[in-house]
VOPAGU-2260 file (C-alpha; in pm, 1 decimal, decimal comma):
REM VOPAGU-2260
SITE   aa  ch    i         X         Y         Z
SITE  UNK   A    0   12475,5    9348,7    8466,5
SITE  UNK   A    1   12119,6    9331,8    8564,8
SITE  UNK   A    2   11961,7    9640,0    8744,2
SITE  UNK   A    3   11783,5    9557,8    9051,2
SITE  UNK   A    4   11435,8    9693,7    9091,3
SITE  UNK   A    5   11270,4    9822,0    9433,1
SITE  UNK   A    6   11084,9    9518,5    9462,0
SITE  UNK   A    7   11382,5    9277,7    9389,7
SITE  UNK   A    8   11578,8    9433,3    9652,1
SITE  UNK   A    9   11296,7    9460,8    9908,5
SITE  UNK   A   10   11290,6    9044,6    9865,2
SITE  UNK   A   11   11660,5    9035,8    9919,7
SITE  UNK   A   12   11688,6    9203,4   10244,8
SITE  UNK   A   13   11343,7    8975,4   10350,4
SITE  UNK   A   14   11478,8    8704,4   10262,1
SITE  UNK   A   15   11799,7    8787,9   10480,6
SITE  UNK   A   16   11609,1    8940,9   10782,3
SITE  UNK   A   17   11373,1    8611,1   10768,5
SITE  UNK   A   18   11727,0    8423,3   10822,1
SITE  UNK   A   19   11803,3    8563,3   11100,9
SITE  UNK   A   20   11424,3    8655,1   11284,5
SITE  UNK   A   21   11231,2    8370,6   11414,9
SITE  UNK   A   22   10921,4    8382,6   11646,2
SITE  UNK   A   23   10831,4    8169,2   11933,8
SITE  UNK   A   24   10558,3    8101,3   12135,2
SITE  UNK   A   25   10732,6    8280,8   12446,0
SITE  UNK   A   26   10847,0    8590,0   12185,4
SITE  UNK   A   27   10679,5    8546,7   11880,1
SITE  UNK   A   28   10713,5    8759,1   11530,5
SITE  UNK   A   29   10571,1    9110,1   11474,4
SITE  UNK   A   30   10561,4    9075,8   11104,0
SITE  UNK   A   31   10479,1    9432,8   10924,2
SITE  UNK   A   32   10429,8    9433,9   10550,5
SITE  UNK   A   33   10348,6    9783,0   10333,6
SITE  UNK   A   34   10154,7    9861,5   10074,6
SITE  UNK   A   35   10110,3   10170,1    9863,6
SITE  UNK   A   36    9796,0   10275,0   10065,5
SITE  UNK   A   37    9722,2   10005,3   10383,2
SITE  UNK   A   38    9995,8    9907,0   10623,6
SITE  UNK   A   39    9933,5    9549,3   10775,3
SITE  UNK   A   40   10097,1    9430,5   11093,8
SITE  UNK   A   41   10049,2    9048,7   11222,8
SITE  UNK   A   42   10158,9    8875,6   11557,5
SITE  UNK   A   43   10337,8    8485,5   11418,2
SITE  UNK   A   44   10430,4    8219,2   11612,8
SITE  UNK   A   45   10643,2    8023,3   11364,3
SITE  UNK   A   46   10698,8    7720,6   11585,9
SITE  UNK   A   47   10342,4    7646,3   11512,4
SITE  UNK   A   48   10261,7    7867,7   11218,8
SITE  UNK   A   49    9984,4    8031,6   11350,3
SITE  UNK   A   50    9917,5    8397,6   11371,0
SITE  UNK   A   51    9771,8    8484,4   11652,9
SITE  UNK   A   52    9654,0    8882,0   11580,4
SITE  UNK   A   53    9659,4    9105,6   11283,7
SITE  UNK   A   54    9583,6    9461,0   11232,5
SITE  UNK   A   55    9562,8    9676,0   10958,4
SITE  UNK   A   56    9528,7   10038,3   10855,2
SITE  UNK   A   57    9149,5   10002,3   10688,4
SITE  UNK   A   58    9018,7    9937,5   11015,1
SITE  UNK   A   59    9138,0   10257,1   11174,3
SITE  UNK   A   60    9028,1   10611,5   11125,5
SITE  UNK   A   61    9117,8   10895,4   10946,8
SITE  UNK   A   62    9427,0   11110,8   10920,3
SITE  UNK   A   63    9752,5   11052,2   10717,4
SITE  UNK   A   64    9923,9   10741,6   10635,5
SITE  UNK   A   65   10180,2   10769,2   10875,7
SITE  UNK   A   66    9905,4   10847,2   11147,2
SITE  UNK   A   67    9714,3   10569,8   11015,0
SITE  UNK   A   68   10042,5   10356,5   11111,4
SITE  UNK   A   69   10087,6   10453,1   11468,1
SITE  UNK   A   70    9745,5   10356,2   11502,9
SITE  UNK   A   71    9811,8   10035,9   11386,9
SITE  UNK   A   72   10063,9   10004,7   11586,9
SITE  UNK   A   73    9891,8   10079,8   11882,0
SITE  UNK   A   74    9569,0    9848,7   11814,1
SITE  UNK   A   75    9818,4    9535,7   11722,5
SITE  UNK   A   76    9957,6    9594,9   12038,9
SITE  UNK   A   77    9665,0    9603,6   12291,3
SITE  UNK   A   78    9581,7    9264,0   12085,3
SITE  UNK   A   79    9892,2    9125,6   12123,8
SITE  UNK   A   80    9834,6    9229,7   12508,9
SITE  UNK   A   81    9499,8    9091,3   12515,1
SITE  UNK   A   82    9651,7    8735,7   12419,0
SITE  UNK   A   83    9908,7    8776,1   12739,9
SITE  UNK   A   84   10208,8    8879,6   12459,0
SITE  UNK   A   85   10455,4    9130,1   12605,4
SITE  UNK   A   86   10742,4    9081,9   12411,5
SITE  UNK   A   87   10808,5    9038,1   12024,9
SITE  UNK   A   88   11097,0    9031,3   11779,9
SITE  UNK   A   89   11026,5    9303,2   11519,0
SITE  UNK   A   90   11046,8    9186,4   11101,2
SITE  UNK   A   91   11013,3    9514,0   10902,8
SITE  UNK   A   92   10973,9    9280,2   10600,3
SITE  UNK   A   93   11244,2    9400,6   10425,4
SITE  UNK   A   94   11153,6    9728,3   10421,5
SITE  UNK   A   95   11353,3   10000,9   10559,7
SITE  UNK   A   96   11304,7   10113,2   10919,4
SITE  UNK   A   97   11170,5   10469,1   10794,8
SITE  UNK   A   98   10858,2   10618,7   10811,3
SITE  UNK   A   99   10539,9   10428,8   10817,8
SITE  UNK   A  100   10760,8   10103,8   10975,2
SITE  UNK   A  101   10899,6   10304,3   11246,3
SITE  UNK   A  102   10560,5   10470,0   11325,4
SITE  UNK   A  103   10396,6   10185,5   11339,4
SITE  UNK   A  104   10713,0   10026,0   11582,7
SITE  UNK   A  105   10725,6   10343,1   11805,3
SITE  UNK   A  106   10286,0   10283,6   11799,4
SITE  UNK   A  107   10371,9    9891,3   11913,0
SITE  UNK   A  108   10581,8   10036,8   12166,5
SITE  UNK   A  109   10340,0   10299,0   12307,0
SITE  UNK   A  110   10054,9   10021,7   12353,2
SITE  UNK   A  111   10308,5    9852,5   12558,9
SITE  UNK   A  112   10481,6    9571,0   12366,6
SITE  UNK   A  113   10869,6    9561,1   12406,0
SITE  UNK   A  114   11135,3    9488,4   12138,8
């Protein structure tokens, strides 16, 4: 039996998620992906494959990561606004919905996108 590292299982439940989320041009995909110290978020409409915003956490300020998240949040939403996007269906990328995710969701939500 093979033990299944952090990253393996990470893929697994993105691979699943991905299964089941796709974006549109009416609702497209807020895609969120983490790293040990940046968190990246990007607005996808797979129809077309195009992404149509991004944000990340080395363009805001200071503060902690989690901070740094909500702020994210907030700036890929007032993009996403910018664009006329209201609505998105949320991919956490496999990773849980804990923390720096779910700050940077409840941050999305704040600048006034709605999933």
């Amino acid at each position: 039996m093979t033990k299944m590292t952090i990253q393996t299982a990470r893929r697994r439940r993105h691979r699943r998620v991905r299964g089941k989320v796709r974006g549109t041009a009416a609702r497209p995909r807020l895609a969120v992906f983490r790293s040990n110290l940046t968190i990246y978020a990007q607005v996808i409409d797979d129809d077309r494959g195009h992404t149509l915003c991004a944000a990340d956490s080395r363009s805001t300020g200071e503060g902690t990561k989690r901070d740094q998240a909500e702020a994210v949040g907030k700036l890929i939403a007032e993009r996403a606004r910018a664009l006329g996007v209201d609505t998105v269906v949320f991919d956490r990328g496999g990773f849980l919905y804990h923390g720096r995710i779910s700050a940077l969701a409840d941050g999305a939500r704040e600048g006034g996108l709605n999933f």
